[in-house]
N, C-alpha and C positions, 0 to 999 in steps of 0.2 A: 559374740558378746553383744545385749543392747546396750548400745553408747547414746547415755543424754544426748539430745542434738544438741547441747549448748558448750558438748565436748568433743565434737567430732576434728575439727581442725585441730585442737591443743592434742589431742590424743597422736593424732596421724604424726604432728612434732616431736612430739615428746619419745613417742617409738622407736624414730632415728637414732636417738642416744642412750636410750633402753628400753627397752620393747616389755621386757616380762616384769619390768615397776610401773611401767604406764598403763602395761597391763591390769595390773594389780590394784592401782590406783582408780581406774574407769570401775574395775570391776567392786568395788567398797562402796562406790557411790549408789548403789543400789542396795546394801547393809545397812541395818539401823544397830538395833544391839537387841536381840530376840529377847533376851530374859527379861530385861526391863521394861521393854514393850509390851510382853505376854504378863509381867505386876500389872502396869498400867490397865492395860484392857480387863483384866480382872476387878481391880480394886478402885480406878476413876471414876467407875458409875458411883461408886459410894457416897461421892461427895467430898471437899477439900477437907472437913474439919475431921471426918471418919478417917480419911487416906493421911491425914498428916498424924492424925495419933498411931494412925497403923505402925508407919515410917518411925516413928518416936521413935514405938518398943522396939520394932528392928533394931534402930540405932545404938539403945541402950544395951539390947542384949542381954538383962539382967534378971528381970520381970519374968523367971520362969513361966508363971502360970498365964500369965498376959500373952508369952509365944506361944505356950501349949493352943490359947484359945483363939487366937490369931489365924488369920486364913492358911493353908500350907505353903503354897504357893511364898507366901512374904516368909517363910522360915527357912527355906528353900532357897529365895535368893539373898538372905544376910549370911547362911552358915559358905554359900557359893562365894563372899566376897569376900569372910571373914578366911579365908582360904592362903596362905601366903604361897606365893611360887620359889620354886628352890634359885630361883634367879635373883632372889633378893634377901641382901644384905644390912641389916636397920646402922651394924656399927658401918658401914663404909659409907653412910651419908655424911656422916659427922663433919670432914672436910667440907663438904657443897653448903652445907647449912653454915658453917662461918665463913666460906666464901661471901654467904648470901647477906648476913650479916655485918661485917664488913663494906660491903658496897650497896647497902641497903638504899640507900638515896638514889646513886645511879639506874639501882634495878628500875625504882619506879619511872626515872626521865626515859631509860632504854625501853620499858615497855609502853610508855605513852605516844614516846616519839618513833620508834619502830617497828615492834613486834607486833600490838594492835593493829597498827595500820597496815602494814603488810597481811596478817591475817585479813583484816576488812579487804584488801585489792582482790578478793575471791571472791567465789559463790557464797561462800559463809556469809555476807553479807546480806541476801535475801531475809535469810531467816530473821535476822534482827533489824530489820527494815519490815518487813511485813508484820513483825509482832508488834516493833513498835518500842520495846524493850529499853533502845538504846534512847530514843529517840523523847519519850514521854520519863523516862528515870534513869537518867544518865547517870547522874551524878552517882546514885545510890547501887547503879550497875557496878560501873566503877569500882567503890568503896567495896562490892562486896566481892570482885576479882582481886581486889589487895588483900583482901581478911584472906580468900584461900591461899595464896600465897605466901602470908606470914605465917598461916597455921602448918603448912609441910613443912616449911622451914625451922618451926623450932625442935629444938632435939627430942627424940621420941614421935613429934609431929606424926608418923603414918603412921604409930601402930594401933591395932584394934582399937582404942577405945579413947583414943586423940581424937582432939578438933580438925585436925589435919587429913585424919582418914575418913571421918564425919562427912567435910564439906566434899571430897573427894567423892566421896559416894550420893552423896546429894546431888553435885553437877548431873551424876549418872542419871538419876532420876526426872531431875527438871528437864535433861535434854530428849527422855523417852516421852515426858508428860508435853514437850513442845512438838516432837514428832509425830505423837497422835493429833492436837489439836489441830496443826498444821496440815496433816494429812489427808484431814477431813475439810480442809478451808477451800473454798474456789479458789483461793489466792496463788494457791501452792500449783506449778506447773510439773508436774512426777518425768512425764517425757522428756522434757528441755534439760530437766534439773536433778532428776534423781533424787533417792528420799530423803528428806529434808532433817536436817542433821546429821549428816549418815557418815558412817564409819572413812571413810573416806578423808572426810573434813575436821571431823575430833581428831583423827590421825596424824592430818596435816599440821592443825592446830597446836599439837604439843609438839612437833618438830620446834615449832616458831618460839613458841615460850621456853625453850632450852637452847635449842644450839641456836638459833640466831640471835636471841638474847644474849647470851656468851658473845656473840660477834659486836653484836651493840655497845655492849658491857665496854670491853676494850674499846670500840671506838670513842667512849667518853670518858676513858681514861680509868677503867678499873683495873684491879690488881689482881693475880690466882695464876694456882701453875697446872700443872696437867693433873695433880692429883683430886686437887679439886675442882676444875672442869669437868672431870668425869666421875665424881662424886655428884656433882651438881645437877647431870643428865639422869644420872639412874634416880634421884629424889623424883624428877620430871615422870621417868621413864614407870616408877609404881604409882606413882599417883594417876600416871594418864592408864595405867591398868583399871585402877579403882574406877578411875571414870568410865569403866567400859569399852575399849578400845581396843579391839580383840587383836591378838600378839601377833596375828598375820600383817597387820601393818603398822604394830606396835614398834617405836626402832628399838634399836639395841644399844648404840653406842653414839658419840657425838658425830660422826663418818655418816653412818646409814641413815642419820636424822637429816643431815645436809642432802644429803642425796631424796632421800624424800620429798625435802622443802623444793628442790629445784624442780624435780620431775613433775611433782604434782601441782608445781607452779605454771608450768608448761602448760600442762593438761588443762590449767583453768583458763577461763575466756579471761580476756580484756577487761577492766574494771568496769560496772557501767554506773547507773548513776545513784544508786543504791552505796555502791564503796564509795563515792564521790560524798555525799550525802553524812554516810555514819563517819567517814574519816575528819569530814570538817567540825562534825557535834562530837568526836572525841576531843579534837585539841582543845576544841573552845570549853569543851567542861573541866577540863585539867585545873585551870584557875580556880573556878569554885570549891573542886575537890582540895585544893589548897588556903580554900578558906579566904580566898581576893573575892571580895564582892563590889568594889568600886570600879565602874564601868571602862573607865580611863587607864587603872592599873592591868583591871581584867585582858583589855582590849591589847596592853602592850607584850603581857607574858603570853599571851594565844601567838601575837607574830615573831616573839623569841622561838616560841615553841615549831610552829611552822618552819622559820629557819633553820633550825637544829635538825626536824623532822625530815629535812630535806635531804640534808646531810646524810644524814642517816643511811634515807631508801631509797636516793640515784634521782639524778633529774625525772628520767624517763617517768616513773612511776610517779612523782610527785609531778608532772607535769598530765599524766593520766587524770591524776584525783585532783586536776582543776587547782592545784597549791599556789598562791600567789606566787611571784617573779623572784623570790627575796635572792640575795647574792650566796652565795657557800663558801667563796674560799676562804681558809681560814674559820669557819666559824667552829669546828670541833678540835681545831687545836685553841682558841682561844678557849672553849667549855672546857677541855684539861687542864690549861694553868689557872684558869680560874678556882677548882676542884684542887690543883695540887697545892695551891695558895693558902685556901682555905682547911688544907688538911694540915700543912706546917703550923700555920695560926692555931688553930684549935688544940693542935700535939703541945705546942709550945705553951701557951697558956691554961686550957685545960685539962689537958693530959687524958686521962682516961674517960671522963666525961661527956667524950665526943661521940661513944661509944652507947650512951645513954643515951644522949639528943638523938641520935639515928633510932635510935627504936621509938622511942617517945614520938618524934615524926612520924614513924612508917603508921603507929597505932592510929595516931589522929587521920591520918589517908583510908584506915580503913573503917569498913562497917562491925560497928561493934555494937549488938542491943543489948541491953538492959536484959532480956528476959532468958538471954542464951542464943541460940542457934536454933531457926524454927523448921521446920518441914514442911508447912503450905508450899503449895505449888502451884502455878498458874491455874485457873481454870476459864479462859476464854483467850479466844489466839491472838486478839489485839490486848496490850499491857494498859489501853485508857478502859477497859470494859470487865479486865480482869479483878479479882478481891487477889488483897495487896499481901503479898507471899515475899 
């Protein structure tokens, strides 16, 4: 097998405690996702404004004569997405989506303060360092990782002709359309690094945004039993299909996602300064995304947030990613009574109401345009040079 050099130690480790996941894992890293790379390479020359009406009709799927006249190729891979596998059940989401609901507020501290930044302590972090992505539109990044996230979650959310299957299949896309740009960039090192967004790392990726979410979740204090825990995974588990994540290292269940998360944890180097980098511009944009624009307030909820953060993902790794010194003990059982405080308050006074603010929040966190859901996609590898998708 060629092994990235930037994976040859973590591999040799990781092998010790599983040899044919680690295997598994080195070997994705050299996987992109073939059908949307071979859209791409077809239909990029076209141009952004040609390629996002393309992508429209796909999405629409309505427009007979618009598909008849539409390249084959693009009919070919919506009828391939529009495909459901006998593995999946739309009514047994129903628990994960009021799970989700329910602890809508926490999802967003659990993914700000650990799931991202865990994802970033990886390679995954080149790619949105080199783009530039996180770095030049944070904030707007952000907002629009919340829109996907609310859209699988509301009922019906993944099927065919939801917003939820939409943005699902659009990640697919933007991550083949940053594959090629990257591809072709000096920036990108293929030997060190293996191909740049590669099946590997999406893989890894929705491990993190399901079961170690889940793990978050509970450490600041949310509620759910097993039924919807593992309701909650397989919501994750068709969506990161849609995203292109081919089912060989697709997980299954909340088990084989932890096991992934660790293995392929292993296998990744050391943070360098790139996770160091996007981990400190995610905390600090969390304020804004919540609409603190006063320097003073901004600057206090970033070092709340870092303390929490810390909490969350172990000295070790928040001593990796340069996190300031702040103290732990105590600080996420303080974030639970604080949370279970405010949950009696709100029952007791507004009663069902509380129910409304949580959504009304989660909408304002995310991106939401006026004109719908667009299909531009990048078209230049750094995000200061690209027209705005």
């Amino acid at each position: 097998m060629d092994i990235p050099s930037d994976y040859h130690a973590g591999h040799a480790r990781a092998r010790k405690l599983a040899p044919e996941l680690a295997d598994k894992y080195i070997a994705h890293t050299a996987i992109g996702d073939p059908e949307a790379d071979a859209l791409m390479a077809e239909l990029a020359p076209l141009g952004q404004a040609k390629l996002g009406r393309f992508i429209q009709i796909g999405m629409d799927g309505r427009d007979e004569r618009a598909l008849r006249e539409a390249p084959a190729i693009l009919r070919e891979f919506f009828e391939s997405c529009a495909a459901v596998p006998d593995w999946v059940d739309f009514s047994g989401f129903d628990p994960g989506v009021r799970m989700f609901h329910r602890n809508s507020q926490l999802v967003l501290g659990a993914m700000v303060g650990g799931t991202l930044v865990e994802g970033f302590s990886t390679n995954i972090a080149k790619s949105f360092f080199i783009t530039g992505r996180l770095r030049d539109q944070g904030v707007r990044r952000l907002r629009q990782n919340n829109r996907h996230m609310v859209e699988i979650f509301f009922p019906g959310g993944l099927e065919r002709d939801s917003d939820g299957w939409k943005l699902s299949v659009r990640i697919r896309l933007i991550h083949a359309m940053v594959r090629r740009l990257l591809g072709s960039s000096d920036d990108w090192d293929t030997e060190a690094w293996g191909v740049p967004v590669s099946a590997a790392h999406v893989g890894y990726a929705i491990t993190a945004f399901s079961a170690r979410l889940l793990k978050h979740l509970k450490s600041l204090g949310a509620r759910f039993d097993d039924e919807e825990r593992a309701s909650f995974m397989q919501v994750w588990r068709y969506s990161g299909y849609l995203m292109g994540i081919p089912e060989s290292i697709l997980f299954r269940d909340e088990n084989g996602a932890l096991e992934l998360f660790s293995i392929g944890g292993i296998c990744e180097p050391d943070p360098d300064y790139e996770s160091v980098a996007l981990a400190h511009s995610l905390v600090n944009s969390a304020p804004l995304i919540a609409g603190i624009t006063e320097s003073a307030d901004r600057e206090k909820l970033a070092r709340y947030i870092f303390q929490v953060s810390r909490a969350l993902i172990g000295t070790e790794l928040a001593d990796h990613l340069k996190y300031p010194r702040y103290p732990t003990p105590g600080v996420l059982w303080w974030f639970r009574m604080q949370n279970r405080y405010n949950r009696a308050m709100t029952k007791l006074f507004k009663g069902r109401l509380r129910n409304e603010n949580q959504m009304t929040a989660l909408l304002d966190v995310s991106n939401f345009d006026e004109t719908g859901i667009t299909y531009r996609l990048p078209d230049h590898v750094y995000a200061e040079e690209s027209s705005r998708w």
